[in-house]
C-alpha angles and dihedrals in degrees: 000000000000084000096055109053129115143193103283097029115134114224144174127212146215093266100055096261121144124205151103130281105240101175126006143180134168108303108009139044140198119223135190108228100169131004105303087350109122127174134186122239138183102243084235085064091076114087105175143013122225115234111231106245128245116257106255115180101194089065097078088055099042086048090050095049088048082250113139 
């Protein structure tokens, strides 16, 4: 999965700590955790990626309503 990532992918590590790669080579990555806040990772820190979600159109009504 390590092998795999791009710039733009969302992932999680093993730490708990969601953001997105913004730069990457072969062994480390920078991702963006908050807004201009990059930090440096091993690319064996991440320990997931985090699948885009499917456009749904009815989430922005049921969030707006309080509904989940």
């Amino acid at each position: 999965m390590q092998d795999s990532l791009r710039v733009g992918d969302e992932v999680i590590t093993a730490g708990g700590i969601r953001g997105y790669v913004r730069q990457l080579d072969e062994e480390v990555l920078n991702v963006e955790i908050a807004p201009d806040v990059v930090v440096r990772l091993d690319r064996r820190a991440v320990a997931a990626l985090v699948p885009e979600e499917e456009d749904d159109p009815d989430a922005l009504t049921r969030t707006q309503s309080g509904e989940s």
